[in-house]
C-alpha positions as CSV (number, residue, x, y, z in Angstrom):
1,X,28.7,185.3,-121.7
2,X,26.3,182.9,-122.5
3,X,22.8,182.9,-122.8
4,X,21.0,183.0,-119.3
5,X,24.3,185.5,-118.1
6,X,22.8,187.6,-121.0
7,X,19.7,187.6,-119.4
8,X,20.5,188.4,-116.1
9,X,23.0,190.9,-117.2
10,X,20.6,193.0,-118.8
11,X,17.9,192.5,-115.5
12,X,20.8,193.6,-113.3
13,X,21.4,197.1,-115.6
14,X,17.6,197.6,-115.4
15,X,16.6,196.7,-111.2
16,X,20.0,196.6,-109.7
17,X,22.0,193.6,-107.8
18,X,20.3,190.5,-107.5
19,X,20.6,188.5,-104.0
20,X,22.5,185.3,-103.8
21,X,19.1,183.8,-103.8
22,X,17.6,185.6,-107.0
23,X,21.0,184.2,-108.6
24,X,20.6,180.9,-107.5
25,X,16.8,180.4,-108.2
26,X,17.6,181.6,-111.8
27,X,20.1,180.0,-112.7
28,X,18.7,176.4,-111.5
29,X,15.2,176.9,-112.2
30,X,14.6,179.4,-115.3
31,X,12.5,178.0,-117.7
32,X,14.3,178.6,-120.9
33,X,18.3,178.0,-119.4
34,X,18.0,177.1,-116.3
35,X,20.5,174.0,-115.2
36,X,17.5,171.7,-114.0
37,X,14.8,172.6,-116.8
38,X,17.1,171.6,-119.4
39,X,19.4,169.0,-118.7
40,X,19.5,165.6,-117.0
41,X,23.2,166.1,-115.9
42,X,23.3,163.0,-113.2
43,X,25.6,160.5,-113.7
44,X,29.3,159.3,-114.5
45,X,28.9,161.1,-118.1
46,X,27.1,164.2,-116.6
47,X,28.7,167.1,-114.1
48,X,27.8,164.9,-110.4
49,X,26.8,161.4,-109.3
50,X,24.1,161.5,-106.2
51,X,24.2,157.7,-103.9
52,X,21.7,156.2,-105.7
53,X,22.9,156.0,-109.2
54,X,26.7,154.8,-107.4
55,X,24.6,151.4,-106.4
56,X,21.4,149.8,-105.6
57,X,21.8,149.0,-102.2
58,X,21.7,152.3,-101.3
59,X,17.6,152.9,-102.0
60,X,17.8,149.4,-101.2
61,X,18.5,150.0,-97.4
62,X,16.0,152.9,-97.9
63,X,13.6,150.6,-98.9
64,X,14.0,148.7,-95.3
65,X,13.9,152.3,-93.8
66,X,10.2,152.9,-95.2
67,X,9.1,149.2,-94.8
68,X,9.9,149.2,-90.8
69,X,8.7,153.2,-90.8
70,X,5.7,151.9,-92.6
71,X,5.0,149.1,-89.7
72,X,5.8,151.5,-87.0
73,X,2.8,153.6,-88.7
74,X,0.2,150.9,-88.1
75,X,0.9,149.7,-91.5
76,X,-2.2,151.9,-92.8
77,X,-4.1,150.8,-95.5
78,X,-2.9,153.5,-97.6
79,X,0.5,155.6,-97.4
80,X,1.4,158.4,-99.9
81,X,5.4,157.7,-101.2
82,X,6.8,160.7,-102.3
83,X,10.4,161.5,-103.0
84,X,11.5,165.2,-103.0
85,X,14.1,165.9,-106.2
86,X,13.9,162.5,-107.3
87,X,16.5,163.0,-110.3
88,X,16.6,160.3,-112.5
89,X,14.0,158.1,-110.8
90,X,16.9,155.3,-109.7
91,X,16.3,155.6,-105.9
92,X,12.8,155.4,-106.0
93,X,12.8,152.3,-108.8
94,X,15.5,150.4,-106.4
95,X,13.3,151.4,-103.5
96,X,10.5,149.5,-105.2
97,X,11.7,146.5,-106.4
98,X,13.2,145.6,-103.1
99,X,9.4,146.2,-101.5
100,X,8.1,143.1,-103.7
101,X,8.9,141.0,-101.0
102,X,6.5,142.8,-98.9
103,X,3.0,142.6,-101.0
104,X,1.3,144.8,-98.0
105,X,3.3,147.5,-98.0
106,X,3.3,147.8,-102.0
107,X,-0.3,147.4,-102.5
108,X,-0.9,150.3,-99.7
109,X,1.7,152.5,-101.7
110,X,1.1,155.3,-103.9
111,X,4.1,156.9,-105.4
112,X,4.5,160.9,-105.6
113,X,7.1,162.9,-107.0
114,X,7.8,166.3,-106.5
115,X,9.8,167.6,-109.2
116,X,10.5,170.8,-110.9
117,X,12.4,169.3,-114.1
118,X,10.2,168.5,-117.5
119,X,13.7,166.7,-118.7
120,X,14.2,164.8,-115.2
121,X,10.2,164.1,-115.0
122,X,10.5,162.2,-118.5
123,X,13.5,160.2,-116.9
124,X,11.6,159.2,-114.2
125,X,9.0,157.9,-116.3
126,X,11.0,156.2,-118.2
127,X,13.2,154.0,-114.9
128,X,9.8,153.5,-113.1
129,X,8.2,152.3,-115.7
130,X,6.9,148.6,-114.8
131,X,7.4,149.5,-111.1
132,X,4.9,152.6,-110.4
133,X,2.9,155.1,-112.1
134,X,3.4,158.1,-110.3
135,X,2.2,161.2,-109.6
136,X,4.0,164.1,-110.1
137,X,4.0,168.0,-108.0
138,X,5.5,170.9,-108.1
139,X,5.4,171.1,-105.0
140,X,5.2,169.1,-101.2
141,X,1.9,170.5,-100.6
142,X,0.2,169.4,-103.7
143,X,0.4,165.8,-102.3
144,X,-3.0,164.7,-101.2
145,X,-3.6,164.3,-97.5
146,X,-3.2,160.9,-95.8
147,X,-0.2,159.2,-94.0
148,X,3.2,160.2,-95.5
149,X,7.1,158.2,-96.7
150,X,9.1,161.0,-97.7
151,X,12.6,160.3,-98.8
152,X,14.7,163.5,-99.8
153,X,18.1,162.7,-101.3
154,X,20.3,166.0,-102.1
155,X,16.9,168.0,-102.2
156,X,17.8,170.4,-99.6
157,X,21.1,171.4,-101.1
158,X,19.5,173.1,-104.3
159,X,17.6,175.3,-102.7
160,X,18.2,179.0,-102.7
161,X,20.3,180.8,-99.6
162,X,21.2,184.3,-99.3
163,X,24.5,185.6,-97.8
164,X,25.2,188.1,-95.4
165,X,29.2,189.3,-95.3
166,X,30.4,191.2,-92.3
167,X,31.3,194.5,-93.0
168,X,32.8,197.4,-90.9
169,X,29.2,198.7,-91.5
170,X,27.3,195.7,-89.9
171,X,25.8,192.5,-91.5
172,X,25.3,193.6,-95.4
173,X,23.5,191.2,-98.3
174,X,25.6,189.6,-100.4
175,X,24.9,190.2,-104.1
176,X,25.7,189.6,-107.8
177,X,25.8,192.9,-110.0
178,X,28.3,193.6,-112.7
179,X,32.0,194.7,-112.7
180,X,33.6,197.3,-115.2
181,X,33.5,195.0,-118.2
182,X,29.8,194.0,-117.6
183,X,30.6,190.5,-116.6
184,X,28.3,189.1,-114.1
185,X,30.9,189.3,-110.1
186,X,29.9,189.6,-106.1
187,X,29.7,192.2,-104.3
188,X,28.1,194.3,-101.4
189,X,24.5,194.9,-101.3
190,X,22.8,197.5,-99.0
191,X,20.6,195.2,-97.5
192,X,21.0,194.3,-93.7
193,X,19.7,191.5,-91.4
194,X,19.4,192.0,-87.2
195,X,22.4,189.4,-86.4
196,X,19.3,188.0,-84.0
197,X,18.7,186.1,-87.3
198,X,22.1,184.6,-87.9
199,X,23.6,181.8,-86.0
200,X,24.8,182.7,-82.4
201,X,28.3,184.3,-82.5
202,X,27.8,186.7,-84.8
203,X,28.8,189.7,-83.2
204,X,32.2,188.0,-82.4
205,X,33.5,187.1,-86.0
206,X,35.6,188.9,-88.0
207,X,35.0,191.3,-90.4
208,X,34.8,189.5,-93.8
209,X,32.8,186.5,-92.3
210,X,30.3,185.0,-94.1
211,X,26.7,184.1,-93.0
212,X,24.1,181.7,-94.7
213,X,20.5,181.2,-94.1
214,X,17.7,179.2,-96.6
215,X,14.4,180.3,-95.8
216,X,12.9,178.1,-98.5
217,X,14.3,175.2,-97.0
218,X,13.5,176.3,-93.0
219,X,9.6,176.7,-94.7
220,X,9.6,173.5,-96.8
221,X,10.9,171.4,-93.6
222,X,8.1,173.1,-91.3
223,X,5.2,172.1,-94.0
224,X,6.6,168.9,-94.3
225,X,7.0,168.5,-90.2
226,X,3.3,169.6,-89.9
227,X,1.6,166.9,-92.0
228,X,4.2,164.4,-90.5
229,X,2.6,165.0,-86.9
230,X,-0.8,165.1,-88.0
231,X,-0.6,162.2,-90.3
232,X,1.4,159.9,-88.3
233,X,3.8,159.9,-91.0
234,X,8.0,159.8,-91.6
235,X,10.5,161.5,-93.7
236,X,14.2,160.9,-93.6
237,X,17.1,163.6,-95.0
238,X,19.9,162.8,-97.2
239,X,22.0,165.8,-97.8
240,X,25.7,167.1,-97.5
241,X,26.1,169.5,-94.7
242,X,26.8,170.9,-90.9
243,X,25.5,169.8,-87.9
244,X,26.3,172.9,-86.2
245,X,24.7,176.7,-87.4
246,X,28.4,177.9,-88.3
247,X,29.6,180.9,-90.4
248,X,31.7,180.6,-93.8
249,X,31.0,180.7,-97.4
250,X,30.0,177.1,-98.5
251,X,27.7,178.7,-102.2
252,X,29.5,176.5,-105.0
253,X,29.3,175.1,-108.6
254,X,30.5,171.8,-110.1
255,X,30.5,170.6,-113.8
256,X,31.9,167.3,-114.9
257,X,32.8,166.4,-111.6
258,X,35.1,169.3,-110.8
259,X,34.4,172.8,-108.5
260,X,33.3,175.6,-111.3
261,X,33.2,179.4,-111.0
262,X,29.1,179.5,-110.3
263,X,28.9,182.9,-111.8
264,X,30.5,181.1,-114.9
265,X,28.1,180.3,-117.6
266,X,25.4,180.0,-115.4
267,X,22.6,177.1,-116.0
268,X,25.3,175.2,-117.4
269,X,26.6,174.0,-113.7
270,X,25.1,172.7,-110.6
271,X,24.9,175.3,-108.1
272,X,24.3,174.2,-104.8
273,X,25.1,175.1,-100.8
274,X,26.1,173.2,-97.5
275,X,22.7,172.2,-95.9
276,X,22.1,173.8,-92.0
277,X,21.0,170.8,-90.4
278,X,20.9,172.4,-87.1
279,X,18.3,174.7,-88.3
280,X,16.3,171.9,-90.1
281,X,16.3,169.9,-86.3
282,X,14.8,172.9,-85.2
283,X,12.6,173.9,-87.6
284,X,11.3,169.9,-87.4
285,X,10.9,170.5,-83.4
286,X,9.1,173.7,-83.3
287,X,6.2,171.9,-85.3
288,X,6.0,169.8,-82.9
289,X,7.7,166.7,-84.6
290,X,10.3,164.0,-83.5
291,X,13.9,164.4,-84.8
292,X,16.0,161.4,-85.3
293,X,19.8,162.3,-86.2
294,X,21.3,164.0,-87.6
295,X,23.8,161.2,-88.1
296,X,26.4,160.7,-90.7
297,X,25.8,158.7,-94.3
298,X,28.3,156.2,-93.2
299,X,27.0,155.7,-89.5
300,X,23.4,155.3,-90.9
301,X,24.1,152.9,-93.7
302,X,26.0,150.6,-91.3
303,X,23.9,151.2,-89.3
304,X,20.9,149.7,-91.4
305,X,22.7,146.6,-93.1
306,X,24.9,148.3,-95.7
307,X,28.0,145.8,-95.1
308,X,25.7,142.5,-94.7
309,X,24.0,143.6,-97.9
310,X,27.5,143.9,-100.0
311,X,28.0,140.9,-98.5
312,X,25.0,139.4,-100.1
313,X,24.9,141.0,-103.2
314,X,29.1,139.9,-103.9
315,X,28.4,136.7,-102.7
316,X,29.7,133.8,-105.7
317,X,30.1,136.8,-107.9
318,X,33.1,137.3,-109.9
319,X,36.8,138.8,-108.4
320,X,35.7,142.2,-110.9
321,X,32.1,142.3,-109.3
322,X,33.0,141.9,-106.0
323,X,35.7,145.0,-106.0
324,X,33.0,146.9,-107.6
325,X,30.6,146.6,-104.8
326,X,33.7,147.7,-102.4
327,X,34.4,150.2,-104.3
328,X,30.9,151.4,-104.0
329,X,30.5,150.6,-100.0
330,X,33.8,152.9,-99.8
331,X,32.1,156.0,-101.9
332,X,28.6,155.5,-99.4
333,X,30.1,155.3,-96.4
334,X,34.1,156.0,-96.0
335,X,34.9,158.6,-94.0
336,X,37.1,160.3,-97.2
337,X,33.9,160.0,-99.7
338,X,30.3,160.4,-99.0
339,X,30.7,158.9,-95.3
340,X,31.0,162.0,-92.9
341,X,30.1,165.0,-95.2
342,X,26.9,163.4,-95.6
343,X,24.5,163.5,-92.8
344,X,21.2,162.0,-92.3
345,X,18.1,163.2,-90.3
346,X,14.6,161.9,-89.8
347,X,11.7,162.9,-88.6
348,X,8.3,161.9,-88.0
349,X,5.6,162.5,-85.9
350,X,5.9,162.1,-82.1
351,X,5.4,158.7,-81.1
352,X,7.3,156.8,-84.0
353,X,10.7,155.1,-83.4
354,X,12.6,154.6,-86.7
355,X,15.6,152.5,-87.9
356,X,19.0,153.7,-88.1
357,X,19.6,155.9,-85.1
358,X,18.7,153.4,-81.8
359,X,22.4,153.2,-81.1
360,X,23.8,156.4,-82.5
């Protein structure tokens, strides 16, 4: 048992079971052990790789996203930039570089990041270095008022959910206590939820079924739709997810690029969940927003130039560099990689038509 299962070992023995949520907010965000205040784990040598650091073109294509957002705007004279989980800063320096071309836009642009991470803060310094000097937030709201470019790339995924299990009982909590040897295991809290609250269906499933909801990310997405509509501003939603409000268990762990036991040595593994974008779309909606997508990776990237930009990019380039950039087109946007689990949503406020979903 390592250090932060110590911790929450001995919490458990002295409150009780913690929710799914409690878990996952701990073992991501605590400040001594937790997986994202410690380590900078992105990357072929680290436990995942996120679209960005696989090639440029990807926050290359985003960079066109924002330009023709930016235009569709009015092209104000000032537009905050803010990324949301911006990892290791690579999306946001390839964003920036390809924007040279476009002196307006850059000169308007103020770059904001809202990150949790002292280790992935100093990262980001570091890559946008020469490119920006940002400012970071805790939070979404902390971001001065004025029009808004929000890119979010595998932010929605970290945030906490809670589980409800069907039991013969009704809809009961899922929780993390401790079995007869102490070690940290699931089981059945004695907290309920009205199945009003769960996705349609829920009366129907079987016993055993599993329910997940993420009121952080239903509250973040409602904030963020807000300021959109008031400040005739944009955002656009990378994530791996549903389209659909479903049921089934999709809370899970990977280190070094393989699935993990996420009660196993937890802060040392990524812990994430399968991001609702039905209830996002809805969320967006009821604040009065537009909602473009969602849309798979692989739809949207064609969509936006991907193929004519490895095209480009290959072009007189050695036999090695070219298969490279296939290689990479394949992970972005093949239907066995990133292509279809991926899915991309938008949204901005009412009146704005944006790239990438005319024709889909």
């Amino acid at each position: 048992m390592n250090a932060l299962a110590s911790k929450l070992a001995a919490l458990i023995r002295s409150v009780g079971p913690l929710s799914i949520a409690d878990y996952m907010a701990a073992a991501l965000g605590d400040p001594e052990h937790g997986y994202y205040t410690t380590r900078n784990a992105i990357g072929l040598d680290g436990d995942f790789i996120t679209a960005p650091e696989i090639s440029q073109m990807f926050g290359e294509l985003i960079a066109i996203w924002c330009l023709t957002a930016y235009e569709a705007m009015g092209s104000p004279e000032t537009v905050h930039l803010v990324e949301l989980g911006p990892g290791r800063g690579t999306l946001m320096a390839d964003l920036l570089r390809a924007a040279r071309t476009h002196p307006a836009f850059r000169a308007a642009v103020s770059v904001h990041l809202v990150e949790m991470s002292p280790t992935l803060r100093e990262a980001q310094r570091d890559r946008l270095t020469g490119l920006a000097t940002p400012r970071w937030h805790d939070r979404l709201d902390q971001v001065p008022e004025g029009p808004l470019l929000v890119v979010a790339n595998e932010f929605f995924d970290a945030l906490p959910i809670r589980q409800f299990v069907k039991t013969e009982h009704g809809w009961r909590e899922r929780v993390v206590g401790l079995n007869d040897d102490g070690d940290l295991a699931f089981g059945v809290g004695a907290g309920t939820i009205d199945p009003a609250h769960l996705p349609s269906g829920a009366d129907e499933v079987p016993v055993g079924a599993v329910a997940e909801i993420n009121r952080p990310a239903e509250a973040i997405m409602a904030g963020l739709a807000r300021r959109l509509r008031e400040s005739n501003g944009a955002a656009i939603v990378f994530d791996y997810g549903h389209t659909r409000s479903g049921f089934g268990e999709t809370f899970q762990a990977v280190r070094a690029h393989r699935f993990a036991d996420p009660l196993d040595n937890p802060g040392e593994c990524d812990i994430t969940a399968h991001v609702d974008f039905e209830v996002l779309a809805r969320t967006a909606r009821s604040e009065g927003a537009r909602v473009h997508g969602p849309v798979t990776q692989g739809d949207f990237l064609l969509a936006m130039g991907l193929l004519e930009r490895a095209g480009g990019l290959g072009h007189g380039k050695s036999p090695e560099v070219q298969e490279e950039i296939v290689t990479a087109v394949n992970r972005l946007a093949g239907p066995e990689e990133m292509g279809v689990l991926f899915k991309v949503l938008a949204v901005s406020a009412p009146t704005l038509k944006l790239p990438g979903f005319e024709s889909l």
